[in-house]
N, C-alpha and C positions, 0 to 999 in steps of 0.2 A: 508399193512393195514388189511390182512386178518386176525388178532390176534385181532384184534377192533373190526371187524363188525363179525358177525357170519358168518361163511362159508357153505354154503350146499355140497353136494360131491354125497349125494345120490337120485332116483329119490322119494324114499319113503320121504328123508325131504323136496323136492320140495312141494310135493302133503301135505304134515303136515303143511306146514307154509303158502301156498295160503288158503287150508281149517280152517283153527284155526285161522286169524288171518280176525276181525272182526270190523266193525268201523271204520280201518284205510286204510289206503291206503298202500298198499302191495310195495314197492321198490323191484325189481330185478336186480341183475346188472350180464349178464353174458358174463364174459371173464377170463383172466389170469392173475396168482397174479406176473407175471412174464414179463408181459408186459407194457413198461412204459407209454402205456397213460392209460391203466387199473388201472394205479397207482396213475397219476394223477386223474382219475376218482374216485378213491379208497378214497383220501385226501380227495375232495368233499365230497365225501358223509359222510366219518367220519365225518368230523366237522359240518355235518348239520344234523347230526341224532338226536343229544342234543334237538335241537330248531325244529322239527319236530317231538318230541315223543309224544307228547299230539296228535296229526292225521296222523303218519307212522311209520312205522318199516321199515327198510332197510337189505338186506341178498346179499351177494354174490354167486353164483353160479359157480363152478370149469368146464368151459366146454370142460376138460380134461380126466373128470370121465364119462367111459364110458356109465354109466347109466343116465347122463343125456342127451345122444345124441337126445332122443328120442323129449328133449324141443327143443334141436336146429331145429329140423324138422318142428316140429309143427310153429315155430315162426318165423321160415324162417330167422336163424341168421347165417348169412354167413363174416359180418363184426363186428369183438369186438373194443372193447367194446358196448355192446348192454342194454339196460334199458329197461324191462317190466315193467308195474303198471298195479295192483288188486286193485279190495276193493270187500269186503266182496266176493270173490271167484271169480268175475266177470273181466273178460281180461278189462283195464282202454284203450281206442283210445283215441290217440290228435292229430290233425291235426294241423300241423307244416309247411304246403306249400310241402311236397313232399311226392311224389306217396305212400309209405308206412307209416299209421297212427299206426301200431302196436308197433312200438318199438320210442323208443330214440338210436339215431346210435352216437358213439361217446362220448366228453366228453364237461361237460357245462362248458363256459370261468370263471364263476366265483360261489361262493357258495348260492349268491342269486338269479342267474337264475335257479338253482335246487329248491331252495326253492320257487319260484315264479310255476314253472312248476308243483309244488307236494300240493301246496297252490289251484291250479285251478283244478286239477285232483281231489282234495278232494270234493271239491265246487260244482261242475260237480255232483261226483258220489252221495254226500247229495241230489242233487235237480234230482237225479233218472237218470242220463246222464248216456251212454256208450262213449262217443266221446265230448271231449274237447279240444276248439279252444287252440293252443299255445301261453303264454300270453309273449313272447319274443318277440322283433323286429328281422327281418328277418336276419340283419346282425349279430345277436348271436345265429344262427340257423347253424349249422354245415352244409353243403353240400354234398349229396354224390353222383355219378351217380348208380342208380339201374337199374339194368336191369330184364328187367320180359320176361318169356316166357309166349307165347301164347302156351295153349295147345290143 
């Protein structure tokens, strides 16, 4: 899918396309074009990028290129497939029932719980929110155990 959706590889197009891109809600998705639920993930999001363009742009992220390591730090992505959301520059939280509201971990069971989740992050960030409840029922919410260290 990475011939569909635009690919980022470097950290300069990281930082151009969270800055420049305004109004909409920012899609991230970082993992491998080489990995099959990234692929699956990959199909998602293609086919809902059509019906999402009027309130998101969607980009993939190669987190293989070493200059992007410096997001995986920051975002604390240790499990791919991983989904960040922006809008207008601003990191997008949804709380989803588990410990960590920064990302989406995983991939969503069908193309309208993407679009359902990217429909309320928009909604959210119009009415001035950093943090939007997840508008999924829990049993289409991926599970994963995290572990946090106390430091």
């Amino acid at each position: 899918m990475e011939y569909l959706l635009p690919t980022l590889m470097k950290k300069q197009e990281v930082d151009s396309i969270i800055r420049d891109t305004i109004d909409k809600v920012l899609v991230l998705r970082f993992g491998r074009s080489s990995d099959a639920v990234c692929l699956q993930l990959d199909d998602i999001l293609y086919k809902s990028a059509r019906d999402l363009s009027k309130f998101a742009t969607v980009a993939l992220v190669d987190i293989d290129s070493d200059e992007i390591q410096i997001y995986l730090k920051y975002f604390d992505i240790t499990l791919i497939p991983s989904v960040v959301f922006f809008f207008n520059a601003h990191h997008m939280k949804m709380d989803s029932g588990s410990a960590d509201h920064t990302k989406w971990i995983g991939t969503f069971q069908r193309k309208q719980d993407f679009i359902d989740v990217v429909e309320a992050i928009y909604r959210g960030a119009m009415k001035g929110k950093l943090i939007v409840s997840c508008p999924l029922p829990p049993e289409r919410i991926p599970k994963f155990q995290l572990l946090y260290k106390d430091v």
